[in-house]
N, C-alpha and C positions, 0 to 999 in steps of 0.2 A: 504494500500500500504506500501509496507518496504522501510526504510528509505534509503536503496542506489538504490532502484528505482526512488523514489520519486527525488533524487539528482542529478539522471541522466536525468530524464525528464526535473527542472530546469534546468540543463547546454545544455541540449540537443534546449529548446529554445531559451537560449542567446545566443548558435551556432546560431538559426535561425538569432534572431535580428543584431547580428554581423554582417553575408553575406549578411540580407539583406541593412546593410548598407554601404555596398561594401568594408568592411574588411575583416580581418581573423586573426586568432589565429593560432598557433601552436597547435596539436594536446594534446602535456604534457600540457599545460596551462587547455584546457578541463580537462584532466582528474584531474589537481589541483585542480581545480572550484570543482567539483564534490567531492573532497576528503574534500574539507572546507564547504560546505554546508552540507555535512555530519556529520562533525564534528561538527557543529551549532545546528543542528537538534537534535544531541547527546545531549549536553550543557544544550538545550530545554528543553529535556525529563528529564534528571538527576536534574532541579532544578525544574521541576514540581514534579519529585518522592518524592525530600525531604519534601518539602510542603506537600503534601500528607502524611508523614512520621511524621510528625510535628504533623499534625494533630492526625493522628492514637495514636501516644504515649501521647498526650492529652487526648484524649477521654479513652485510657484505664487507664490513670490515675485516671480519673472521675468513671470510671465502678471500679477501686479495692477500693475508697472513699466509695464509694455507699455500696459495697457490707459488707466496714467493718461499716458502718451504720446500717447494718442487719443484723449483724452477732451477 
């Protein structure tokens, strides 16, 4: 699922939970919900990518070590 879907489903439920608890929001409030859970989700991804990045730039450190061990 992409991530401004998945954002709108979130807001689209705590629309639910809200009416049903005989509140309401303004419409731009939803679509803020939806712009900052997006934005989180973003956050999410871009500090798991570095990790992952982190990673990767380790291990090929390890593979040109290795290789100049062979070479």
């Amino acid at each position: 699922m992409h991530k401004t879907q998945h954002a709108q489903k979130i807001t689209e439920r705590f629309r639910e939970i809200v009416t049903q608890a005989g509140d309401s929001l303004p419409a731009q409030h939803y679509d803020e919900l939806s712009l900052l859970i997006e934005a989180g989700i973003d956050t999410a991804l871009v500090e798991r990518l570095e990790k992952m990045a982190d990673k990767l730039q380790a291990l090929a450190k390890e593979v040109r070590s290795d290789a100049e061990f062979f070479d």
